[in-house]
C-alpha positions as CSV (number, residue, x, y, z in Angstrom):
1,X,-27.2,-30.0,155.3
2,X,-29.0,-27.0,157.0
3,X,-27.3,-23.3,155.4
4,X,-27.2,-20.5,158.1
5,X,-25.5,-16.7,156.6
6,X,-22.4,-15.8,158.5
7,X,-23.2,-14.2,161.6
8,X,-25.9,-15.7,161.8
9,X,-27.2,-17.2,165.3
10,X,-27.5,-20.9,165.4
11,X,-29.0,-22.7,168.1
12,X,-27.9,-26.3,168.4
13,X,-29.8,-28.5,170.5
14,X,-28.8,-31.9,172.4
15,X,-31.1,-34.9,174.1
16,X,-29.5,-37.1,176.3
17,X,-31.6,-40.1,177.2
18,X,-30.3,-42.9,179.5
19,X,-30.2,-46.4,178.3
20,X,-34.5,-47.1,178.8
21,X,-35.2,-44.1,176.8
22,X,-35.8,-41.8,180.0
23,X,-34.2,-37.6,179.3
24,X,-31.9,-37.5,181.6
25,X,-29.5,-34.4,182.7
26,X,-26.0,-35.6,181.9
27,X,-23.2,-34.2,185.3
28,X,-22.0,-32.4,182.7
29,X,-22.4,-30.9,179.1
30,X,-19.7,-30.2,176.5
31,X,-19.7,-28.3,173.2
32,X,-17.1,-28.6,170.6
33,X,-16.9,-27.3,167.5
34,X,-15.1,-27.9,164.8
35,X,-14.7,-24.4,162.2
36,X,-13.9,-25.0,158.1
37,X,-10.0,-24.1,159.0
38,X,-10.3,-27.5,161.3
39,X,-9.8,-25.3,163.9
40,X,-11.7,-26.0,167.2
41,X,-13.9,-23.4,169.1
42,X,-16.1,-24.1,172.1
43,X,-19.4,-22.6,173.6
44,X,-21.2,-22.9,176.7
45,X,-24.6,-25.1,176.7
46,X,-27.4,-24.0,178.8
47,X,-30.4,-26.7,179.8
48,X,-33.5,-25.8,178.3
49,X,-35.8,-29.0,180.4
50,X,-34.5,-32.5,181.9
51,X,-32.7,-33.5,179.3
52,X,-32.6,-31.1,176.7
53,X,-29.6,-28.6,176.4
54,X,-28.7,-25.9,173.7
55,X,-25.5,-24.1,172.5
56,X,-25.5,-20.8,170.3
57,X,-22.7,-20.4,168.0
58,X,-22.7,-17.9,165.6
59,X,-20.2,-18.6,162.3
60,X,-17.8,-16.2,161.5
61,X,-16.0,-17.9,158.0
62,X,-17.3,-19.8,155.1
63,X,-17.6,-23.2,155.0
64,X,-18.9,-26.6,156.8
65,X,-19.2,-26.6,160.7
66,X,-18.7,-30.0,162.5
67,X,-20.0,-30.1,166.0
68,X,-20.7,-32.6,169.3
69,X,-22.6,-31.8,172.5
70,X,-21.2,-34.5,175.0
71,X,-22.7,-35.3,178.4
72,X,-20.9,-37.2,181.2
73,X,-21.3,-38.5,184.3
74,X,-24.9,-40.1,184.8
75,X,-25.5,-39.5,180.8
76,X,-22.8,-39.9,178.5
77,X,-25.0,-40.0,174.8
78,X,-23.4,-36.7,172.7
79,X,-25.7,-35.1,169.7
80,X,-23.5,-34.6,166.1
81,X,-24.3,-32.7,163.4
82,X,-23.0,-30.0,161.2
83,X,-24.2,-27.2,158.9
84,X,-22.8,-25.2,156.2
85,X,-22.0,-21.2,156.6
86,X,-22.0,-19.0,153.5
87,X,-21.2,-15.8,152.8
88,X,-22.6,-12.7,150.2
89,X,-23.7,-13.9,146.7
């Protein structure tokens, strides 16, 4: 599991591919994320090349991040992951 500090910029990046392999830009792109409280937050995405999209979050609170970047529309493949946040020694 990747470790960022607390407020910390982290740069989470999604591919969407269609079903031959091809990037492909989804209609749409959501992110979602889920914060150590189980709370949910959100932040917008911005496309980087054909399909290839980013979202910056930066952690605010201790803890394990769960996050998914979901396309829809033409493209509808999402990217998971999640990293840990800690705090001062």
């Amino acid at each position: 599991m990747n470790s960022y500090g607390i407020g910390t910029l982290v740069r989470i990046t999604g591919t969407f591919r269609d079903l031959s392999g091809t990037l492909t830009d989804p209609t749409a792109v959501t992110f979602e994320i889920s914060l150590p409280t189980k709370e949910l937050d959100t932040a917008n995405t911005s496309k980087d090349s054909t399909g290839v999209y980013h979202a910056d979050y930066v952690p605010t609170i201790k803890g394990g991040y769960t996050y998914k970047m979901l396309g829809n529309g033409s493209c509808q493949v999402g990217a998971y992951g999640y990293f840990n946040a800690i705090g001062d020694f």
